[in-house]
C-alpha positions in Angstrom: -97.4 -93.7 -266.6 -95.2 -95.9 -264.0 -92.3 -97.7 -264.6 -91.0 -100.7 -262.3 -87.6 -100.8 -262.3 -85.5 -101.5 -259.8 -83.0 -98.8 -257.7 -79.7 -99.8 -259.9 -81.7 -100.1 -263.4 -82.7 -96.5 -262.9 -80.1 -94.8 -261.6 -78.7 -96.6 -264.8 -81.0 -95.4 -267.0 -80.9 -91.9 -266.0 -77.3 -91.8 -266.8 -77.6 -93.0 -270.0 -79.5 -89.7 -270.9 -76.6 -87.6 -270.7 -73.7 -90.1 -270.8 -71.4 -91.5 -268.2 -69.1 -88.5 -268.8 -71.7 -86.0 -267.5 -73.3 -88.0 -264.5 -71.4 -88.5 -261.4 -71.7 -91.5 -259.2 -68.4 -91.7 -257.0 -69.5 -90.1 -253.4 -66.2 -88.1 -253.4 -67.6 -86.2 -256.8 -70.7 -85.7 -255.0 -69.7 -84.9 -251.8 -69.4 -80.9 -252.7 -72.9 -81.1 -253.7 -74.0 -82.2 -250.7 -73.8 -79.2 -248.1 -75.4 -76.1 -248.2 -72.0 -73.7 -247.7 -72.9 -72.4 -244.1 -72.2 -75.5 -243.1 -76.3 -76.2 -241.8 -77.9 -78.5 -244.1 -76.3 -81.8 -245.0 -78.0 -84.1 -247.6 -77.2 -87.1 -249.6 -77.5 -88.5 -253.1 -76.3 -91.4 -254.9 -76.1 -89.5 -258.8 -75.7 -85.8 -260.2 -76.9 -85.2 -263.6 -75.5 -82.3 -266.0 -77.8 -82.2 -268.8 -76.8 -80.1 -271.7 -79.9 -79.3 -273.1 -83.9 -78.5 -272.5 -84.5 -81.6 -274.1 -82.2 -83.8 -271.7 -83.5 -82.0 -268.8 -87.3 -82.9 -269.7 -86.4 -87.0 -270.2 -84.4 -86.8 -267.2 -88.3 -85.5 -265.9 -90.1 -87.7 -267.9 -87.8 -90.6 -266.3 -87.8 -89.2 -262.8 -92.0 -89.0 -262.6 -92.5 -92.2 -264.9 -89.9 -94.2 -261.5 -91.1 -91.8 -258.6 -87.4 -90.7 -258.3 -87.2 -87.3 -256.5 -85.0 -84.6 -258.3 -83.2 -81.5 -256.9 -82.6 -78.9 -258.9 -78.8 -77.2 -258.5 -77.9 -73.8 -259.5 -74.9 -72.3 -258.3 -74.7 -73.8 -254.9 -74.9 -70.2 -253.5 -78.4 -70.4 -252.0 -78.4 -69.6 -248.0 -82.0 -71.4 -246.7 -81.1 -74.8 -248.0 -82.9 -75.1 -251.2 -80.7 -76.4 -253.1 -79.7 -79.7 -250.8 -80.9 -83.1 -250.8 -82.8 -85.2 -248.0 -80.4 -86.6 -245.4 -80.8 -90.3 -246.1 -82.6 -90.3 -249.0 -81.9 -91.2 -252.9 -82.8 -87.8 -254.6 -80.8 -87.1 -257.9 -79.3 -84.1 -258.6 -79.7 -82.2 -261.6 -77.4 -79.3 -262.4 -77.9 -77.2 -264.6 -74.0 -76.0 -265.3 -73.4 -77.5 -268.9 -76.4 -75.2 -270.0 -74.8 -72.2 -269.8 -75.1 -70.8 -273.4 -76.4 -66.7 -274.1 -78.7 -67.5 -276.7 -80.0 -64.0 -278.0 -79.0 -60.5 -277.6 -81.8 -58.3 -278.7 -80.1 -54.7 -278.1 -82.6 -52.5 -280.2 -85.6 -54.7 -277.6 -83.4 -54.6 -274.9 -83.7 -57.8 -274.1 -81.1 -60.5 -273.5 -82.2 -64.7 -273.6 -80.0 -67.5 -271.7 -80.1 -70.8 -270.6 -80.6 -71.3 -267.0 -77.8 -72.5 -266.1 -75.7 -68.9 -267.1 -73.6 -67.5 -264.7 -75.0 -64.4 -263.6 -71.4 -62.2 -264.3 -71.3 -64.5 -267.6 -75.1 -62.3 -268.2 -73.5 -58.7 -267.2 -70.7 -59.2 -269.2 -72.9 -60.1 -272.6 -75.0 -56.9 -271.7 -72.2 -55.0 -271.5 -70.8 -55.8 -274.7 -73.7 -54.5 -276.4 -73.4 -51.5 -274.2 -76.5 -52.7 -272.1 -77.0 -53.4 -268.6 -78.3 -56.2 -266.9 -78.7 -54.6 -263.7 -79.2 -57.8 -261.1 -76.0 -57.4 -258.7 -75.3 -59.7 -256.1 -72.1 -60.5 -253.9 -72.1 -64.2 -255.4 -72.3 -62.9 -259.0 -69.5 -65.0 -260.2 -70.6 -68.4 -259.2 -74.6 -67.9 -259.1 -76.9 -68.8 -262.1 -79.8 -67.5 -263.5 -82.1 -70.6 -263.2 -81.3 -69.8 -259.2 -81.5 -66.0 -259.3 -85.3 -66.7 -260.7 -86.2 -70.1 -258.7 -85.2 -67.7 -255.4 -86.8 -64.1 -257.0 -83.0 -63.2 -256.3 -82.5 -59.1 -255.3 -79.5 -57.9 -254.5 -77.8 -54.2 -254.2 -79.7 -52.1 -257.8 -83.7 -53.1 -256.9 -84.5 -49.9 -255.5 -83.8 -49.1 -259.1 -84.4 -51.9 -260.9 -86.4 -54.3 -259.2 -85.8 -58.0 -258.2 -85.7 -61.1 -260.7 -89.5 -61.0 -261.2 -89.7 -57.3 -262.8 -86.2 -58.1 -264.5 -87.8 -61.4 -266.3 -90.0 -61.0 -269.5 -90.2 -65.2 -270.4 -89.2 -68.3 -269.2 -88.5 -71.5 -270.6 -89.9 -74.0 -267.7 -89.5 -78.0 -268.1 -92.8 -79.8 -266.3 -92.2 -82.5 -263.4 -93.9 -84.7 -266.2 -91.1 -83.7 -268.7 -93.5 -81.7 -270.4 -91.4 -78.4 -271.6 -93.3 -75.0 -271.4 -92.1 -72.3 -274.2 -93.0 -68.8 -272.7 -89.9 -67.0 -274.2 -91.9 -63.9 -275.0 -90.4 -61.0 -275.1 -93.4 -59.0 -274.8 -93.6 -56.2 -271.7 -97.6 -56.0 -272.0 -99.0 -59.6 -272.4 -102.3 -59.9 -270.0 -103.1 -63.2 -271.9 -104.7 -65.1 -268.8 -102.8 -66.5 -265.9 -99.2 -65.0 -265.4 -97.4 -68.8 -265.5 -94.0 -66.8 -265.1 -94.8 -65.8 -262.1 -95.6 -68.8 -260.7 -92.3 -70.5 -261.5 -90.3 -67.2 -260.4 -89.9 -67.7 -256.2 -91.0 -71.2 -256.4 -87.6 -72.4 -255.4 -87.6 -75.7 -258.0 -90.6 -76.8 -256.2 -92.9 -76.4 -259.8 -90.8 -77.5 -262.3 -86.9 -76.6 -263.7 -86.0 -73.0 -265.3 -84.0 -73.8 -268.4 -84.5 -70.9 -270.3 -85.4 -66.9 -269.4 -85.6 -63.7 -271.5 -84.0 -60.7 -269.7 -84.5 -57.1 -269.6 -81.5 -55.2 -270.3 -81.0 -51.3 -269.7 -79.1 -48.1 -271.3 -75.4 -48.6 -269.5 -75.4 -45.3 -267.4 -73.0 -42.5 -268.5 -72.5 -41.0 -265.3 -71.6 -42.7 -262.1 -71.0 -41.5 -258.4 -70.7 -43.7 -255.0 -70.4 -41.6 -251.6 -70.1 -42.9 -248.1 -71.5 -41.1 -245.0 -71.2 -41.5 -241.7 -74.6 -40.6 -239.3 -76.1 -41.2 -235.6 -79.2 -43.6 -236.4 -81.2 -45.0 -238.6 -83.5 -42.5 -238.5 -81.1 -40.2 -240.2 -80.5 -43.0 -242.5 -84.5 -42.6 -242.9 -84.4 -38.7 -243.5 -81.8 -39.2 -245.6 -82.6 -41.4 -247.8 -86.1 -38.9 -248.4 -83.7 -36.1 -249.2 -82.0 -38.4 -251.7 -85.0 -39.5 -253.3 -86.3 -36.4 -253.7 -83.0 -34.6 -255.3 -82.2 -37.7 -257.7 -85.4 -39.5 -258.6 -84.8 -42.2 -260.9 -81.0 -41.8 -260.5 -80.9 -43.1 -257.1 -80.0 -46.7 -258.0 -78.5 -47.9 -253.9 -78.9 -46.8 -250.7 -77.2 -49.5 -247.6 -77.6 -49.3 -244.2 -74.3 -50.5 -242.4 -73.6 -50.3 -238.4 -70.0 -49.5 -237.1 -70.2 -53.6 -235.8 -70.3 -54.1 -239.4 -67.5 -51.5 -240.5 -64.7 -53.1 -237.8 -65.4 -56.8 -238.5 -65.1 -55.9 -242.7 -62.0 -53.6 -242.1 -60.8 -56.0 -239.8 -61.1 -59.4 -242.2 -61.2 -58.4 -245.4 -57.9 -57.9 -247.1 -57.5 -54.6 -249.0 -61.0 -53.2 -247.2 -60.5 -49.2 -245.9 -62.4 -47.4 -243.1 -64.2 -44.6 -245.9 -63.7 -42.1 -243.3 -61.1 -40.7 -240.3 -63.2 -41.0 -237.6 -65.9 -43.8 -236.2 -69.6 -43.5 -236.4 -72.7 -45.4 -235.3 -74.1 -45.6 -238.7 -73.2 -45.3 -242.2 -75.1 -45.4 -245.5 -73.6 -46.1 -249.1 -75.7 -44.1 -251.8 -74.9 -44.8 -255.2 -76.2 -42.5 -258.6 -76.3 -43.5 -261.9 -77.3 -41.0 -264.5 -78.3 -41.4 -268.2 -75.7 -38.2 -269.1 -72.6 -37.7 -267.7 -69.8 -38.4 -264.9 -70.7 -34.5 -264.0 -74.2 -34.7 -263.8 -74.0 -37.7 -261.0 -71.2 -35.8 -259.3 -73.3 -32.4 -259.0 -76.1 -34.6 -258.1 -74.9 -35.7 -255.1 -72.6 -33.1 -254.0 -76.0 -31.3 -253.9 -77.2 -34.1 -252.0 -74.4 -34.3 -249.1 -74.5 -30.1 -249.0 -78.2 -30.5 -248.1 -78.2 -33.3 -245.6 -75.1 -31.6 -243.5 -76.9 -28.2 -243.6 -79.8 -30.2 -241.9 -77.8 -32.1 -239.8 -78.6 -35.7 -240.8 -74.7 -36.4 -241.2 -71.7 -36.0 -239.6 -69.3 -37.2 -242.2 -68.9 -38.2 -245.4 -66.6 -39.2 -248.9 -67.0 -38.8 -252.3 -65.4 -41.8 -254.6 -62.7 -39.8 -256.3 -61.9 -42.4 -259.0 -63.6 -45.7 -260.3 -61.5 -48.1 -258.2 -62.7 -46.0 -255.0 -66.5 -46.5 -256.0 -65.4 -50.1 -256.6 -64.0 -50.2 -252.9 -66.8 -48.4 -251.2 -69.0 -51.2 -253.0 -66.8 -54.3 -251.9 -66.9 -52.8 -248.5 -70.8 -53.3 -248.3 -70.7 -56.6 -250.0 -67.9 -58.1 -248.2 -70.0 -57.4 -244.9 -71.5 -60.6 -244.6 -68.0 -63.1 -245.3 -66.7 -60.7 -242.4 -68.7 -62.7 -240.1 -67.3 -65.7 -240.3 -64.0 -65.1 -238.9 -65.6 -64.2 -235.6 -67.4 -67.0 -234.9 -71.0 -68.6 -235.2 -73.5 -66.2 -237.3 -77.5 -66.2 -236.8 -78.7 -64.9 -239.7 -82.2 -63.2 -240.8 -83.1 -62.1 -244.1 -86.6 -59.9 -243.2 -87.9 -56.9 -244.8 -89.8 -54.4 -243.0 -92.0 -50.9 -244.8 -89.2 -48.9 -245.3 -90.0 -46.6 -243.0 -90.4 -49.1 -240.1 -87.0 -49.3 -240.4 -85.5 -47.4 -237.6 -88.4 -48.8 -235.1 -87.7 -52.1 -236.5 -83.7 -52.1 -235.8 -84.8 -50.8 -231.9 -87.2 -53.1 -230.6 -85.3 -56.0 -232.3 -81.8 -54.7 -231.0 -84.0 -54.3 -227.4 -85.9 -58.2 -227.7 -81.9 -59.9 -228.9 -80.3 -58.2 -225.6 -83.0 -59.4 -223.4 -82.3 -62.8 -224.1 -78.6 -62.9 -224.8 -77.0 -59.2 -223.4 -73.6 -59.9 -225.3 -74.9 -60.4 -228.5 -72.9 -59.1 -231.5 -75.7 -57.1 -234.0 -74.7 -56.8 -237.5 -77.9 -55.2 -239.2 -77.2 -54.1 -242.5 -78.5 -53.8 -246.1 -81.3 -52.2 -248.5 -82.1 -49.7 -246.5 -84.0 -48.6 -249.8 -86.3 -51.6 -250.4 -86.5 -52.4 -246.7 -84.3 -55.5 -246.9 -82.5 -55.8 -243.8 -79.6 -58.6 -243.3 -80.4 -58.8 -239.2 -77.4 -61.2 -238.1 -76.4 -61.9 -235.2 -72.8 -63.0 -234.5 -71.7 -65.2 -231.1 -70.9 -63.4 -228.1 -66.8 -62.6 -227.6 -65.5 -66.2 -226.4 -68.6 -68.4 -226.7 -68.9 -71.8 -228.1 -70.3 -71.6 -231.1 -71.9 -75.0 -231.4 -74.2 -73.8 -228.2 -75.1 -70.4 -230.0 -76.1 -72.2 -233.4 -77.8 -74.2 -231.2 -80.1 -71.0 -230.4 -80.5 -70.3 -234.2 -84.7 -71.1 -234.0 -84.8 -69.1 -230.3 -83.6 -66.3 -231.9 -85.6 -66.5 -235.4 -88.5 -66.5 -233.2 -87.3 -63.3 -231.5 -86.3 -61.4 -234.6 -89.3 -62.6 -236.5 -91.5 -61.7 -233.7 -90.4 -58.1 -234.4 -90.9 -58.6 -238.3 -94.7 -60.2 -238.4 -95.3 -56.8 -236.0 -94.1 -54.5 -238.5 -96.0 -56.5 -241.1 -92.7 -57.5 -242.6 -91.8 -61.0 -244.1 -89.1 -63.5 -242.6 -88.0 -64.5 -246.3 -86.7 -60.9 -248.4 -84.3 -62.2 -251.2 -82.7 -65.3 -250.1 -86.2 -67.9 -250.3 -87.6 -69.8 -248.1 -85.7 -73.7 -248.8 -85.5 -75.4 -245.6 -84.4 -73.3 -243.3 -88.2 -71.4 -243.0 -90.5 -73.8 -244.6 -92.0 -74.6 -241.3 -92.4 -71.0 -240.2 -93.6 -69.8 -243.5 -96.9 -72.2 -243.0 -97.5 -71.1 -239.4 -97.0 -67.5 -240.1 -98.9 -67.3 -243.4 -103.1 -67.0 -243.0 -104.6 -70.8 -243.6 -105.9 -70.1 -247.3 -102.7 -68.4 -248.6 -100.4 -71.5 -247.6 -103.6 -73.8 -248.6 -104.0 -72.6 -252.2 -100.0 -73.2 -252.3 -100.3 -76.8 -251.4 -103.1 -76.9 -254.2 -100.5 -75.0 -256.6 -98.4 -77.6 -255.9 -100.0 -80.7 -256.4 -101.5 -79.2 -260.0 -98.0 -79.0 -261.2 -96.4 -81.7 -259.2 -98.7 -84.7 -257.9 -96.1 -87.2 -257.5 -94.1 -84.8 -255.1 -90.8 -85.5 -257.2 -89.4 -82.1 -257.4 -87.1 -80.4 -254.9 -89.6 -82.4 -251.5 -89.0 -80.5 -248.4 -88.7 -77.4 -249.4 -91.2 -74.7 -249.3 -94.0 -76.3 -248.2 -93.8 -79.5 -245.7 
């Protein structure tokens, strides 16, 4: 069905589905909506809509394919790749999903939690918690990112070596069409081979498919037993050896390994109020390894006491701390997670969010280190991350006393030399944070022709009018 109204009449009629108290049209409301927060992507749009309910969100659809109006879905605003910003110069509406922010069902005995998608994720730990559950999705952004975003971007974060990533935390969505027509898959099942996996599809699509405005959510036991240490080492390589000595002496209860660089260590110590070198003396290397154990405080404590005893006798570390108390766990953890906010205060960041086999890791870091120097010598390196999962944040900050708008200017020169590296080691250029705008055009040339074509014909079965979220993902 088409509708011929004209630009004013629609906008009009749009707001009239949630109300004039819950649309905003003034551009100094809409302004913050506008910019993806590293300042790259800059869009425009003359209306955000908050709808407050599945069945606002599907005539806001209904309307949007019915007029040809292109919508972009908004989560928390967090996203890094530029998903979540309109065209520059265009009239796409913006739908947020903020008002929809209820926790619908707690299922403790199922383990299962059900939310609207526009929960805040800390909104989701805190529910679990209270029914002494875990919802074990962790992410530096936890207070302001939602839920409909974690899935739309298959979000990761520090427990998936443990846990998994969005998709194996997700049991059901609730997904509403680009026609407006609203898909019910709340199950709650954790076998259902009933045909096609739709879930999957919407999970990582980036809002390209349709809007999540509903999930159900595994939950797990909270863990009794808790212990964080900090160790300081030579190379990755030792990070490598480690990490296999740490697998095999806690199993299951390894829930976080991270990978951080001294670079790293200095700029977070140096910028972030409150942040503590972990130990006396400087090392190349260091790796966070947090265990979580279904019994007791003592249990994770012997566990990797054990651990640390081992890896010194074999002479994979030269250092290391135990947290002695909660609020030291706490601060080993903000260290790692501040790492990447410590950028900013020295200047222009190139950042690349790649995963590698994880034990291509340590070759990985070298030739990439070797390729960045070749073409700019004083480059800053700030590789760190999941060392466990292979997720490596490979950013690049601006040389001591450069002018930042000329080394953002490199930002594509020096994808193509970290990615170069990646596609080698049979990696992928797009770990946790999607693929928006900022890697849509090197997703298609790096992907084989049939993978990106059946996309495109994804795509157009769920969306032939080309209203939702254009630009992103796929050209």
């Amino acid at each position: 069905m088409s509708m011929t109204l004209t630009r004013a009449e629609t906008l009009r009629a749009f707001i009239d589905i949630v109300g004039e108290a819950h649309a905003l049209v003034l551009q100094d409301d809409i302004k913050p909506y506008l910019t993806e927060n590293r300042g790259l992507y800059h869009g425009s749009s003359p209306l955000v809509l908050k709808p407050a309910s599945t069945a606002e969100v599907s005539a806001i659809l209904k309307l949007a394919s019915a007029t040809g109006t292109p919508i972009v879905p908004v989560s928390g605003g967090t996203g890094l790749v530029g998903g979540q910003v309109p065209r520059e110069g265009s009239d796409d509406v913006l739908l947020s999903l903020e008002r929809m922010n209820r926790i619908r069902e707690v299922d403790a005995l199922a383990d299962v939690i059900i939310v609207d998608g526009g929960c805040v994720l800390a909104s989701v730990q805190k529910a679990a918690e209270e029914h002494d559950r875990l919802f074990p999705l962790s992410l530096g952004s936890e207070g302001s990112c939602r839920i409909g975003g974690n899935l739309s971007t298959n979000a990761g974060g520090t427990a998936v070596l443990a846990y998994g990533n969005m998709r194996q935390l997700c049991l059901g969505l609730e997904v509403v069409l680009p026609t407006g027509e609203i898909w019910d898959g709340l199950r709650r099942l954790k076998k259902d081979n009933s045909g096609y996996d739709l879930r999957d599809l919407f999970i990582g699509a980036e809002g390209t498919l349709g809007i999540i405005t509903g999930a159900v959510l595994k939950m797990y036991p909270r863990p009794r037993g808790k212990q964080v240490a900090f160790a300081g080492l030579d190379s990755p390589a030792q990070a490598l050896a480690l990490f296999e000595k740490a697998s095999q002496h806690c199993g299951t209860a390894l829930t976080g390994f991270e990978l951080m660089p001294r670079l790293g260590i200095e700029f977070t110590t140096k910028h972030i109020p409150g942040v503590r070198d972990p130990l006396p003396s400087a090392h190349a290397w260091y790796v966070l390894i947090d265990i979580s154990t279904s019994d007791s405080a003592e249990t994770a404590d012997a566990m990797i006491q054990a651990l640390l005893e081992d890896a010194f006798e074999a002479g994979l570390i030269e250092d290391a701390a135990i947290a002695s108390s909660l609020a030291q766990q706490e601060a080993f953890w903000h260290l790692r997670e501040s790492m990447s906010e410590a950028q900013r205060p020295e200047g222009g960041s190139i950042k690349h969010d790649v995963s590698v086999p994880v034990s291509r890791i340590p070759a990985f870091l070298s030739e990439a280190d070797e390729a960045v120097r070749r073409v700019m010598p004083d480059a800053r390196i700030c590789a760190f991350g999941h060392l466990g999962d292979g997720n490596i944040h490979y950013n690049i900050s601006q040389p001591v006393g450069a002018d930042k708008a000329d080394f953002i200017g490199r930002w594509r020169e020096m994808n193509a030399v970290v990615h170069g590296i990646v596609h080698k080691h049979n990696g992928s250029i797009s770990a946790e944070h999607g693929v928006g705008q900022l890697k849509r055009d090197e997703l298609s040339a790096s992907r084989p022709a049939i993978e990106t074509e059946l996309m495109r014909r994804i795509k157009q079965a769920f969306d032939p009018e080309g209203i939702m979220n254009p630009g992103k993902v796929l050209d």
